[in-house]
VOPAGU-2260 file (C-alpha; in pm, 1 decimal, decimal comma):
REM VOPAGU-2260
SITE   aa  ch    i         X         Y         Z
SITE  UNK   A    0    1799,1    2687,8   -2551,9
SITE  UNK   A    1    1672,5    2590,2   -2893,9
SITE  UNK   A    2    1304,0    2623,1   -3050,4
SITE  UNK   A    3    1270,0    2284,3   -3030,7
SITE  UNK   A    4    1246,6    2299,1   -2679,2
SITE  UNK   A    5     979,9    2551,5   -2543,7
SITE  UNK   A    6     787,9    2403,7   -2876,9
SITE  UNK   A    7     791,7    2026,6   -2666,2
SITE  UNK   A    8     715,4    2227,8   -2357,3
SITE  UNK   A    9     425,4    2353,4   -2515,8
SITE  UNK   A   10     278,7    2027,6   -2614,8
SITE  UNK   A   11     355,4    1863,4   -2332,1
SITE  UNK   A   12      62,0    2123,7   -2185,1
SITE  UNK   A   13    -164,3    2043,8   -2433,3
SITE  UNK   A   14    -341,5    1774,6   -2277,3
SITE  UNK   A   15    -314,2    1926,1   -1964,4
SITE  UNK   A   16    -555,4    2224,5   -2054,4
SITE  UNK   A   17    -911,0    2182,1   -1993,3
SITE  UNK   A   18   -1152,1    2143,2   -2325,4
SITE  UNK   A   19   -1330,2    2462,4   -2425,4
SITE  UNK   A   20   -1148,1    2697,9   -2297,5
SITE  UNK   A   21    -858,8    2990,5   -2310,1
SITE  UNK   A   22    -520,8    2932,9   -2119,9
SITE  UNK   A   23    -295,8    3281,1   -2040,5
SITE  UNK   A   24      25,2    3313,3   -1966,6
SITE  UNK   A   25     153,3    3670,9   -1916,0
SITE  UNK   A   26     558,7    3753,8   -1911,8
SITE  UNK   A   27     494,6    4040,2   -1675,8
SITE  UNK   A   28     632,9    4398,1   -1659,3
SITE  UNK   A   29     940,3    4533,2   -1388,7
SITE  UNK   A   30     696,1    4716,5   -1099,6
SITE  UNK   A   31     809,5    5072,5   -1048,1
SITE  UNK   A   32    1061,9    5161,6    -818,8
SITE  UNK   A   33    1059,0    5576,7    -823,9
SITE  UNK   A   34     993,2    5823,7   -1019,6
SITE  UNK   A   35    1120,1    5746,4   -1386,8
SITE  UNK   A   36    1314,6    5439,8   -1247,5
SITE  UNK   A   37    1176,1    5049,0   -1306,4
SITE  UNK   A   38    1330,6    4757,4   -1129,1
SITE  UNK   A   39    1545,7    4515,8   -1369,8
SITE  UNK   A   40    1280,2    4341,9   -1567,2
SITE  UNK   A   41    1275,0    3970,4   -1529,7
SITE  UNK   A   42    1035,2    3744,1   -1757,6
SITE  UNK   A   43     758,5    3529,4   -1560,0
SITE  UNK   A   44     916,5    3140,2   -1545,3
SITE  UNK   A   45     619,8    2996,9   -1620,6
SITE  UNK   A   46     616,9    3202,3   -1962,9
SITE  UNK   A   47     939,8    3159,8   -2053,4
SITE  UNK   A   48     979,0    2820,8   -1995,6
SITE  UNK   A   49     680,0    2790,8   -2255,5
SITE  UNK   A   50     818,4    3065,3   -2526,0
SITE  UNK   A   51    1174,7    3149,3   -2444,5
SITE  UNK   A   52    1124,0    3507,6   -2519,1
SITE  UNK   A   53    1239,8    3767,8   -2257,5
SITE  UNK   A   54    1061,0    4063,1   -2340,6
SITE  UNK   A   55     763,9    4271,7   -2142,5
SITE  UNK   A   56     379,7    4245,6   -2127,4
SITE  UNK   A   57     372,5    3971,4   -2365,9
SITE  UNK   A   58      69,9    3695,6   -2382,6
SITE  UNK   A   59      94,7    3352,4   -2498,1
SITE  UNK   A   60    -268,2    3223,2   -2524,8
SITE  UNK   A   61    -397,2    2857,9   -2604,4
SITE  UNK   A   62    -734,1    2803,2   -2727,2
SITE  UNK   A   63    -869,6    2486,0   -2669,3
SITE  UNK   A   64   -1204,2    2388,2   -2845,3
SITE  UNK   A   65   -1332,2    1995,8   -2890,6
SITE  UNK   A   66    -979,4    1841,8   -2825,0
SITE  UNK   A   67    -789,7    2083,6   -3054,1
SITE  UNK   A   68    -538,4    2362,6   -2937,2
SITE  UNK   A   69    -396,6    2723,3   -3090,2
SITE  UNK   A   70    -131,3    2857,0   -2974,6
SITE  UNK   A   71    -156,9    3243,2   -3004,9
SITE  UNK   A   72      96,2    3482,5   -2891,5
SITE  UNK   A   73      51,3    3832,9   -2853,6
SITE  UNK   A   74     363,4    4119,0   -2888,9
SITE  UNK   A   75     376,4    4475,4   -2902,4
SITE  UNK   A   76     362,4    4677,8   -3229,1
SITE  UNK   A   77     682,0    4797,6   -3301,9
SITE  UNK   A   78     732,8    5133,8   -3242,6
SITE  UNK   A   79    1034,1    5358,7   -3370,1
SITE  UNK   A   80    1056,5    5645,4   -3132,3
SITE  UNK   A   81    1055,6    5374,9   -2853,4
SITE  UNK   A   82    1318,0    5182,3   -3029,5
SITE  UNK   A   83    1554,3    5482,8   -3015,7
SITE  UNK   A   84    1480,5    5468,6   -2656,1
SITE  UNK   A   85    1513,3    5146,7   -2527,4
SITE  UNK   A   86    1603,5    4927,9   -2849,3
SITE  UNK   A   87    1494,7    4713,7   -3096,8
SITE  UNK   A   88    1143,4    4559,3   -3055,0
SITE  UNK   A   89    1023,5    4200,2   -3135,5
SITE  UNK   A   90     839,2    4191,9   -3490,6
SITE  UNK   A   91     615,2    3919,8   -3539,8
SITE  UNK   A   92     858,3    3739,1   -3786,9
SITE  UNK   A   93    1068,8    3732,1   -3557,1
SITE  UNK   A   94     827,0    3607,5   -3275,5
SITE  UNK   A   95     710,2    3275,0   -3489,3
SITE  UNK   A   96    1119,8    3216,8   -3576,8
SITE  UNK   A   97    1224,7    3210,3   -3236,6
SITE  UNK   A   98     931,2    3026,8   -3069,4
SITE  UNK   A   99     751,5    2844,4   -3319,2
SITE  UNK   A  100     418,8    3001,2   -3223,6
SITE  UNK   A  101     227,7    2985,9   -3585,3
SITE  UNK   A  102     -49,2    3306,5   -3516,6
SITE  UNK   A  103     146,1    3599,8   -3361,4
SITE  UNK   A  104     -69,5    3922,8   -3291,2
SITE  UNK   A  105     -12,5    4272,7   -3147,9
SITE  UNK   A  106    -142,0    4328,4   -2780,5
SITE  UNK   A  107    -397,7    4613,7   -2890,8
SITE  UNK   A  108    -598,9    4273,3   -3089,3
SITE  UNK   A  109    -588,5    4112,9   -2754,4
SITE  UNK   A  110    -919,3    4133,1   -2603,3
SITE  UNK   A  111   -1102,7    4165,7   -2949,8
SITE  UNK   A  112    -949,3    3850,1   -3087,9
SITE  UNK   A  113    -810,4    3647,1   -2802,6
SITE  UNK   A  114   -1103,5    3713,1   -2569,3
SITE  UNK   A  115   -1435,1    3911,6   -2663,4
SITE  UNK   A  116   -1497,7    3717,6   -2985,1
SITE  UNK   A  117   -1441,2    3399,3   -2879,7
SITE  UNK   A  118   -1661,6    3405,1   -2521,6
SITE  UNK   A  119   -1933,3    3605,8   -2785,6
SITE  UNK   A  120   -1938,5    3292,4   -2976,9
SITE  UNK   A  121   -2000,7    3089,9   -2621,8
SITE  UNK   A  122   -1682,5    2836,3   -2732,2
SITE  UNK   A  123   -1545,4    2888,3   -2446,6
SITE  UNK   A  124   -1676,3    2786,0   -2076,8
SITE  UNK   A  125   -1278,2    2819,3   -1857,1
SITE  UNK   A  126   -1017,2    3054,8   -1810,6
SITE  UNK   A  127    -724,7    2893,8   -1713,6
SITE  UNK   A  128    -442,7    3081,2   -1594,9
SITE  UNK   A  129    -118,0    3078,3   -1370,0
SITE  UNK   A  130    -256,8    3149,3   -1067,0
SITE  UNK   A  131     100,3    3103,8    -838,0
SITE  UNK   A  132      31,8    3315,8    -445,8
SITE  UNK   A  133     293,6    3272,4    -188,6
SITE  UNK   A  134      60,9    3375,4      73,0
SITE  UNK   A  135    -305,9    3564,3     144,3
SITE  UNK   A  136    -143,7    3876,5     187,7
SITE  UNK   A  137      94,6    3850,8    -171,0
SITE  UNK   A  138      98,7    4124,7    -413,4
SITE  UNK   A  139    -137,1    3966,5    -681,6
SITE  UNK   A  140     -30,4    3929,2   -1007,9
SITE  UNK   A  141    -113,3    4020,6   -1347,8
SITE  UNK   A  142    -340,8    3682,2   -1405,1
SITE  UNK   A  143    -457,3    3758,8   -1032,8
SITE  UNK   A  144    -602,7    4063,8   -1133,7
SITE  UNK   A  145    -651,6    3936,1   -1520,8
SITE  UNK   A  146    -898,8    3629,9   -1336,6
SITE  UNK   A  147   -1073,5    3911,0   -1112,0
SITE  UNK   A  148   -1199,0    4105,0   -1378,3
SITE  UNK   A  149   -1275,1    3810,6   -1603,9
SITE  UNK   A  150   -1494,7    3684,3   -1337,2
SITE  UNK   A  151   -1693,1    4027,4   -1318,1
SITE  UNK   A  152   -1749,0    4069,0   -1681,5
SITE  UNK   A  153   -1818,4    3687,9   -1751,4
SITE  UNK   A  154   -1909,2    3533,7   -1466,5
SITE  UNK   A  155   -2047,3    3174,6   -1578,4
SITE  UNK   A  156   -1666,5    3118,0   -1677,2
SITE  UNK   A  157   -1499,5    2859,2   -1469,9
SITE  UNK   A  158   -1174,5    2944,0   -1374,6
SITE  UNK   A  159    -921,0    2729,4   -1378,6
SITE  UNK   A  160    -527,6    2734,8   -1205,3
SITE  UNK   A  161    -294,0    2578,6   -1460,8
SITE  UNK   A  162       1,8    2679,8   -1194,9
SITE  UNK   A  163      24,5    2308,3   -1075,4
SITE  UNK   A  164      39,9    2124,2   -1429,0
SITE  UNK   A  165     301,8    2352,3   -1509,9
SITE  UNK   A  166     469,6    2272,0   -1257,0
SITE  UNK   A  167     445,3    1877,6   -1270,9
SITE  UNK   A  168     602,5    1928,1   -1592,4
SITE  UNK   A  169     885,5    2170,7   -1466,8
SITE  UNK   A  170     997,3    1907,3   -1198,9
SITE  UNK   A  171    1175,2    1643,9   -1447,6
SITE  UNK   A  172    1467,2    1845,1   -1612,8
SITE  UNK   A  173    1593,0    1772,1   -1993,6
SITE  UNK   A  174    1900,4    1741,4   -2059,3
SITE  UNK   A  175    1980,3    2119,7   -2170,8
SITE  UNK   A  176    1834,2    2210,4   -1857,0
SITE  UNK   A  177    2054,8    1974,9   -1673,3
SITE  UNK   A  178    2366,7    2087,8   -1874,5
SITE  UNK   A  179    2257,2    2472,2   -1773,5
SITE  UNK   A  180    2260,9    2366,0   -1383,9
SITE  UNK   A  181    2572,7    2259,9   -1442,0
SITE  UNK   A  182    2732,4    2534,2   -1641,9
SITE  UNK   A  183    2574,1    2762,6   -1321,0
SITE  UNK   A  184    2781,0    2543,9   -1068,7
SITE  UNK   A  185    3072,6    2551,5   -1268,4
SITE  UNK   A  186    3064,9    2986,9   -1267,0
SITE  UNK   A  187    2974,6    2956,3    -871,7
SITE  UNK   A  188    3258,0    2752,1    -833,0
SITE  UNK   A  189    3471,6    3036,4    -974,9
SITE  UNK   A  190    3331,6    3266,8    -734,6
SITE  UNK   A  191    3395,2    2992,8    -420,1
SITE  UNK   A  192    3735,4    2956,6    -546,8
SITE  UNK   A  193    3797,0    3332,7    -542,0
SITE  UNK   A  194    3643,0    3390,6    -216,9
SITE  UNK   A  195    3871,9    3135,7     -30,7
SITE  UNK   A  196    4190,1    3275,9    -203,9
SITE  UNK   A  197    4091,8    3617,6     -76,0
SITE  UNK   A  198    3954,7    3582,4     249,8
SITE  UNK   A  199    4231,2    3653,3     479,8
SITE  UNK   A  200    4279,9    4014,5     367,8
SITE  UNK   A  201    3854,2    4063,9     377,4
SITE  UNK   A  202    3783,1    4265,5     700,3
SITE  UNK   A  203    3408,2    4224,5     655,4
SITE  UNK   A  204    3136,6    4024,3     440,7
SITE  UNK   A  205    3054,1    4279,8     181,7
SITE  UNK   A  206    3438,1    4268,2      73,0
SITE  UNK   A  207    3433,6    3889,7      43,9
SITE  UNK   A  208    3094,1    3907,7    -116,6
SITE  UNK   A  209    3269,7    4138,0    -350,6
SITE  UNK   A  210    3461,5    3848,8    -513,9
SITE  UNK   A  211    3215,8    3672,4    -540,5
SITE  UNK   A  212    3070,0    3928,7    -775,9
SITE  UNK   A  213    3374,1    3998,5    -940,3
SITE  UNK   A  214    3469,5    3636,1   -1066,7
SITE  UNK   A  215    3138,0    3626,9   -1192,3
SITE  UNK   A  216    3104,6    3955,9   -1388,6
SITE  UNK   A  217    3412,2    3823,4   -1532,5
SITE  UNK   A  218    3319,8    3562,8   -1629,4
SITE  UNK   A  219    2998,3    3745,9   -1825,0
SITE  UNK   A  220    2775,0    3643,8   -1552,7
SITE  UNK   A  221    2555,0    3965,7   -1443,5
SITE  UNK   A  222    2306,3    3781,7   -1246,5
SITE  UNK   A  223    2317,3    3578,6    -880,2
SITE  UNK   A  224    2043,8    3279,8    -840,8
SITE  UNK   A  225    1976,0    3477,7    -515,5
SITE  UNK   A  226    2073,8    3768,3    -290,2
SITE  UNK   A  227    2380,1    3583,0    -235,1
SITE  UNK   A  228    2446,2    3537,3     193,1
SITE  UNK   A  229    2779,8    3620,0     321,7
SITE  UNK   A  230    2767,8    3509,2     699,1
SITE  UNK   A  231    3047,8    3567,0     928,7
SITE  UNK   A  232    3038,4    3397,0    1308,7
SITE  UNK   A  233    2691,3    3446,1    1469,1
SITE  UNK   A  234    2513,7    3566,6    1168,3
SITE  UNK   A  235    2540,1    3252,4    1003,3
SITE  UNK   A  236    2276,7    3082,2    1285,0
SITE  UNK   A  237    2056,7    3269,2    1094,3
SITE  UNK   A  238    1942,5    3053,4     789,2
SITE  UNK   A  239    1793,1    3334,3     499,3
SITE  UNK   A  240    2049,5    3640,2     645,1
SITE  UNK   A  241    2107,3    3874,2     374,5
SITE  UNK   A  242    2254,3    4190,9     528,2
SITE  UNK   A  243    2651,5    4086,7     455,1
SITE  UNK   A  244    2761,8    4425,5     639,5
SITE  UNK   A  245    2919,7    4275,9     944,3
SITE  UNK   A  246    3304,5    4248,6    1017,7
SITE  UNK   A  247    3449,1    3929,9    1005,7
SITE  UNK   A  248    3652,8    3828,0    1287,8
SITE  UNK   A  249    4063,2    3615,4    1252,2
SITE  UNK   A  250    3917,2    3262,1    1358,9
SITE  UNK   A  251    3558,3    3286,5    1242,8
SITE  UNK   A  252    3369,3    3048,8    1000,5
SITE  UNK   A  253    3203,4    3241,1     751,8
SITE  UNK   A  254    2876,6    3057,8     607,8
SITE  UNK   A  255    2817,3    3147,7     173,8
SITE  UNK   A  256    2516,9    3009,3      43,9
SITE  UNK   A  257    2529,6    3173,5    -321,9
SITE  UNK   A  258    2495,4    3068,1    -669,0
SITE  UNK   A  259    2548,7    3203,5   -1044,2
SITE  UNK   A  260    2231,2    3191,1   -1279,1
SITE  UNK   A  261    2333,0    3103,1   -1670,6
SITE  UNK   A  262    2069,3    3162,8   -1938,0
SITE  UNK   A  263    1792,3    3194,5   -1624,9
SITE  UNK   A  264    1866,7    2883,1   -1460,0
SITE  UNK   A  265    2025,5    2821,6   -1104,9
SITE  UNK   A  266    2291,7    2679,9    -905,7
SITE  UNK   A  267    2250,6    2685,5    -549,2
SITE  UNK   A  268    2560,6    2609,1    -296,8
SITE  UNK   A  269    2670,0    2623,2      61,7
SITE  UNK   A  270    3012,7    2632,8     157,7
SITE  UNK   A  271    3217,7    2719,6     469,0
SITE  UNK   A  272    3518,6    2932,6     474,5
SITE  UNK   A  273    3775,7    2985,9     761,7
SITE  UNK   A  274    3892,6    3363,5     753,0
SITE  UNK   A  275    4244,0    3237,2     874,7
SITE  UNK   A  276    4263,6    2949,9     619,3
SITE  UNK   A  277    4221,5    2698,6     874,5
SITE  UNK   A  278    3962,4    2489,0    1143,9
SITE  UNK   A  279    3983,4    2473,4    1502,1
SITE  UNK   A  280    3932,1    2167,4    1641,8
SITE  UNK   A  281    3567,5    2183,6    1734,7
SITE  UNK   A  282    3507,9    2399,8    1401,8
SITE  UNK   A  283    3602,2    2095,2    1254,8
SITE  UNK   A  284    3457,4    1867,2    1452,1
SITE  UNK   A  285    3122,4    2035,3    1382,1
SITE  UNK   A  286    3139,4    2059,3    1043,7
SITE  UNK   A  287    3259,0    1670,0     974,7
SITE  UNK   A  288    2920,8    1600,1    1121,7
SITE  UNK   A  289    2723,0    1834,7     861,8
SITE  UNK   A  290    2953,4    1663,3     639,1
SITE  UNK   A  291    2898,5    1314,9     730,7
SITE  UNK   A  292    2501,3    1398,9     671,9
SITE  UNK   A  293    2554,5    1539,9     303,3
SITE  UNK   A  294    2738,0    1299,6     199,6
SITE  UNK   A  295    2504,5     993,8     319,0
SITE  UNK   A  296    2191,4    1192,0     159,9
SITE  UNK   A  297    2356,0    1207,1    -131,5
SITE  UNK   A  298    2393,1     828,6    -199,9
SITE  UNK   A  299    2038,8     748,3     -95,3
SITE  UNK   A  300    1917,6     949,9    -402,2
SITE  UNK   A  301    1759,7     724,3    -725,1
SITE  UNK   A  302    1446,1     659,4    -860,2
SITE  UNK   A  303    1140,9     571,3    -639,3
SITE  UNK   A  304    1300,4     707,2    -318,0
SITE  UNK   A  305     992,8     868,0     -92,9
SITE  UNK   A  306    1156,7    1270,5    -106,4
SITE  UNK   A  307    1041,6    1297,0     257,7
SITE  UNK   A  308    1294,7     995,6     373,9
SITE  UNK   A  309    1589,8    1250,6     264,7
SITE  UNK   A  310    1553,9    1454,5     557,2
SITE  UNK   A  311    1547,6    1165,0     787,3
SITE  UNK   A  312    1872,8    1089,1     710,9
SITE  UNK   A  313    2000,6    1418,4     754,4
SITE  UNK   A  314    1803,1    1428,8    1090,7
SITE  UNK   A  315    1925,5    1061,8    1202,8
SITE  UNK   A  316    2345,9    1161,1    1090,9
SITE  UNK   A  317    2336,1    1450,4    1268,2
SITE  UNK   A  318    2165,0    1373,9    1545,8
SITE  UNK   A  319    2399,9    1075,1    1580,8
SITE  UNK   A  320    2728,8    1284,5    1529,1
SITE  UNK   A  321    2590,3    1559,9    1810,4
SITE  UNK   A  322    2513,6    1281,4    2079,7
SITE  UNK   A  323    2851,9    1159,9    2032,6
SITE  UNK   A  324    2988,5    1503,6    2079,3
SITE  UNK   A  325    2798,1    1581,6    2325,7
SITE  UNK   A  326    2587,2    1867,1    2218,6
SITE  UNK   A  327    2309,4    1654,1    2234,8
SITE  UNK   A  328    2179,5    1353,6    2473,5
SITE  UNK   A  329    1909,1    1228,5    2253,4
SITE  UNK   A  330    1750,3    1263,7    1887,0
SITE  UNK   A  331    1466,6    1486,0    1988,9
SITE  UNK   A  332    1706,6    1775,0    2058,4
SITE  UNK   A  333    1790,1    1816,0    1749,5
SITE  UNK   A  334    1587,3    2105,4    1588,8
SITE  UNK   A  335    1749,2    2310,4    1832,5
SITE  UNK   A  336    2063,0    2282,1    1587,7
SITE  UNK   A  337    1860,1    2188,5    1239,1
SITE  UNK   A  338    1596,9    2355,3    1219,2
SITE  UNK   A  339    1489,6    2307,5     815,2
SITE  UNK   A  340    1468,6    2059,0     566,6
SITE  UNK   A  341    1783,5    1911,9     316,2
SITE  UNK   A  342    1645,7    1954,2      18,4
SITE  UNK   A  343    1426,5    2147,7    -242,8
SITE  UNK   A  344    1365,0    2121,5    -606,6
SITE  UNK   A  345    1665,3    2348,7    -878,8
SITE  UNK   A  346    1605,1    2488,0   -1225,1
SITE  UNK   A  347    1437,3    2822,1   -1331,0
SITE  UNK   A  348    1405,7    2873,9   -1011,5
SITE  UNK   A  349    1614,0    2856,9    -691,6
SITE  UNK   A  350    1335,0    2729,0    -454,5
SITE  UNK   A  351    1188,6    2568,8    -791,9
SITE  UNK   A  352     835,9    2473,1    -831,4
SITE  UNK   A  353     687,2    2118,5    -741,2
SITE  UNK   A  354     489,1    1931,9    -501,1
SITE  UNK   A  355     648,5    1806,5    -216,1
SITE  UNK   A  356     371,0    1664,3     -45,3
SITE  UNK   A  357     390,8    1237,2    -126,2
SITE  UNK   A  358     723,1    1321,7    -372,0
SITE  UNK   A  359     898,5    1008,0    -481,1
SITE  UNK   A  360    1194,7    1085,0    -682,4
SITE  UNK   A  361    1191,7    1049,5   -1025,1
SITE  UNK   A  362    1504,7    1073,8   -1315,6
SITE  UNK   A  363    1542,3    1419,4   -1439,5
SITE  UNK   A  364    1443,2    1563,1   -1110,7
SITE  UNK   A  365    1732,1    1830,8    -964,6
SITE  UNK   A  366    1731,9    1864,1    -601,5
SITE  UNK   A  367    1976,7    2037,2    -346,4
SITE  UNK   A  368    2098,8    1843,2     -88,5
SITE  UNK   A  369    2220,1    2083,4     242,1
SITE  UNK   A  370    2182,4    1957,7     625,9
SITE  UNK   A  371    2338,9    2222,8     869,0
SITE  UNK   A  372    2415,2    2296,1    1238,4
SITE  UNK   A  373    2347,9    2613,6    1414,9
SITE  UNK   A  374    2499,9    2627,3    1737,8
SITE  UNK   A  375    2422,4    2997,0    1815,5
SITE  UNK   A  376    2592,1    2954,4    2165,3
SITE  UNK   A  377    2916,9    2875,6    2002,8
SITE  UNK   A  378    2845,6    3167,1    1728,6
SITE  UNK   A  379    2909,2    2898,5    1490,2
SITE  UNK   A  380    2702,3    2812,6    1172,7
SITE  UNK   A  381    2714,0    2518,2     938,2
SITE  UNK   A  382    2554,7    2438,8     589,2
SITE  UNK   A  383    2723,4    2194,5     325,4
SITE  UNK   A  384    2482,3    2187,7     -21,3
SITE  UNK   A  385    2521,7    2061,1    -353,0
SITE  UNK   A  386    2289,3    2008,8    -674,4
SITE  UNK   A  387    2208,8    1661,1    -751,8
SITE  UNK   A  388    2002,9    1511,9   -1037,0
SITE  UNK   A  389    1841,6    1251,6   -1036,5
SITE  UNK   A  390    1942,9    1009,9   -1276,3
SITE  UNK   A  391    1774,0     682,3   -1407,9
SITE  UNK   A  392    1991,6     437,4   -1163,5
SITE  UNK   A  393    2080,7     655,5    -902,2
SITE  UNK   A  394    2243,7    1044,0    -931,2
SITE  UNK   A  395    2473,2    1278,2   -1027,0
SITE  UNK   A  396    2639,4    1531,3    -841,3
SITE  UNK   A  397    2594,9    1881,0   -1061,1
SITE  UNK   A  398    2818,6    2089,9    -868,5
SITE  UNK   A  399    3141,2    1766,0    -856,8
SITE  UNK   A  400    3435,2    1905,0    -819,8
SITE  UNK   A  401    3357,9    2258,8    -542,8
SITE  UNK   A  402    3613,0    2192,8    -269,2
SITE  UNK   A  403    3395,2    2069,0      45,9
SITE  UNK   A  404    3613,5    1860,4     313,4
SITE  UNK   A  405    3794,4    2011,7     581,6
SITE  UNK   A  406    4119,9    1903,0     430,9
SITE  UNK   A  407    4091,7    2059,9      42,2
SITE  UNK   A  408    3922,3    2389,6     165,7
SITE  UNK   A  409    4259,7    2413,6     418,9
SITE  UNK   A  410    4487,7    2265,6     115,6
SITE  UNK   A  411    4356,3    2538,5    -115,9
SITE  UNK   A  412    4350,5    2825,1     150,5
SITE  UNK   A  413    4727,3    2731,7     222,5
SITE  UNK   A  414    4835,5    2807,5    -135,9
């Protein structure tokens, strides 16, 4: 990704930041796993998609006073006993080159220059910060804990969540971004095709995850979007299984739902594979139906459509295709088969951030699209996804071109 780009990202937050005040965005650190050994460090989104520098404990500050903003950015001093430990360190050259930030600092200035000085001067009256919790009982983060102590030292500051605005602005993709998603579905599709070539001669989930893993690390591709899932027979009623240790029997479906990340972004894709190469009839019959929903999402997508109205199509095809089958006898048994929705927003993240709640669908929006069937009785588990962006008269399909009907996954398999 160019300068250029976190630089527009950055003033497209401008106006978003309350007057008189300081905005934080931390990169993070990895948490500890034991002893001596740290997890694989990953840089906050949120951070990244404002700087594009991947590096630890970084702060990227904006000072807002009477309509005006600084960016600041704050690094660590280079050390070079560290550096013959772990590398070479950002220098502060370097910092301004790559993101365009104008005042780069060292993190041992932070709370004298960034902070102290300018609350002592009573400029500022809000703290904004990315204040993202999954849930009461999450781990709180480093602006968690950042706004807790703020709030004890200073507390006539107002404290502001700039999670949401950030997010607004994450929802509508560029066109780098878009070209990134792509790139991601083309690796996964490497990985898919792999996986289907080697299946037969796979005696359990872990080998055919194994693949998976190889065609990607081939390709140069270290990282997965997600713990990818590897689902054979029964285990693939279950929608987030992760375990991939189970043996996969001669005529079972097995359920992927994996993706390849390229330059932090994500593709996200569902496919079914049949260990023997080929459907039974009511495999088949099943999966035509998931199918048949996909497909019909799919070309409702554009501009202005209500994101809500997505899964009522999935719910109204496959409720439809069930009845006829016989699975069902009417609509309202359905979420005994589909029991989530068909779609979520793609990019820096896999579940990527947004507001669902009164979506309408707007052009550089990426969504998946995957309706499914779980028919736990019948040890049999469906999900058919794809990435779609939105485009301005309609969509695009991201991930064109990964094998999906009954007759090119058998086709391919054969060979």
């Amino acid at each position: 990704m160019k300068k250029e780009f976190f630089v527009q990202n950055r003033k497209n937050l401008h106006d978003r930041l309350p007057d008189q005040s300081i905005t934080l965005f931390f990169a993070g650190e990895a948490p500890q796993k034991s002893a001596d050994d740290k997890y694989v460090f990953t840089p906050n989104r949120n951070f990244y998609y404002l700087t594009g520098l991947v590096k630890e404990q970084l702060i990227l500050a904006f000072l807002k006073l009477d309509g005006k903003v600084e960016e600041q950015l704050y690094i660590q001093r280079v050390d070079p006993v560290l550096e013959k430990w772990e590398g070479k360190m950002l220098t502060t050259d370097e910092a301004k080159e790559l993101t365009g930030v104008a005042t780069v600092r060292y993190l041992d200035e932070f709370e004298s220059v960034a902070f102290n000085r300018t609350l002592h001067n009573n400029e500022v009256h809000a703290l904004a910060l990315d204040l993202e919790r999954r849930g009461f009982d999450a781990l709180p983060t480093r602006a968690n804990l950042f706004a807790q102590e703020a709030k004890t030292r200073y507390p006539y500051l107002q404290i502001v969540n700039i999670y949401p605005a950030v997010s607004e602005l994450r929802t509508r993709k560029t066109a780098e971004e878009v070209a990134k998603i792509k790139k991601a579905a083309e690796l996964t599709n490497l990985g898919i095709q792999r996986m289907m070539k080697h299946a037969h001669e796979c005696e359990t989930e872990y080998q055919l995850e194994a693949h998976f893993n190889f065609a990607l690390h081939s390709a140069g591709i270290r990282e997965t979007a997600f713990h990818s899932i590897v689902a054979a027979g029964g285990n693939a009623t279950v929608l987030h299984y992760s375990e991939n240790n189970c043996r996969i029997g001669d005529n079972e479906l097995v359920q992927i739902d994996l993706g390849a990340e390229f330059e932090f972004y994500k593709a996200d894709i569902s496919r079914v594979i049949p260990k023997s190469g080929t459907f039974t009839d009511r495999q088949k019959q099943l999966y035509n139906i998931v199918l048949k929903a996909e497909l019909e999402v799919i070309a409702a997508i554009k501009p202005g459509v209500p994101f809500k109205e997505l899964n009522e199509i999935a719910k109204r095809v496959l409720a439809e295709g069930c009845i006829q089958i016989g699975l069902i006898q009417e609509a309202s048994e359905l979420p005994e088969y589909y029991y989530h929705g068909v779609s979520h927003h793609l990019g820096l993240d896999t579940h990527d951030v947004g507001n669902y709640r009164e979506l309408v669908l707007e052009p550089g929006m990426v969504l998946t699209v995957e309706p499914g069937l779980y028919v736990a009785a019948e040890q049999i588990g469906i999900r058919i996804e794809d990435d779609v962006l939105v485009t301005e008269d309609g969509h695009e399909v991201l991930s064109e071109g990964i094998l999906k009907t009954v007759e090119e996954i058998e086709a391919y398999m054969a060979r």
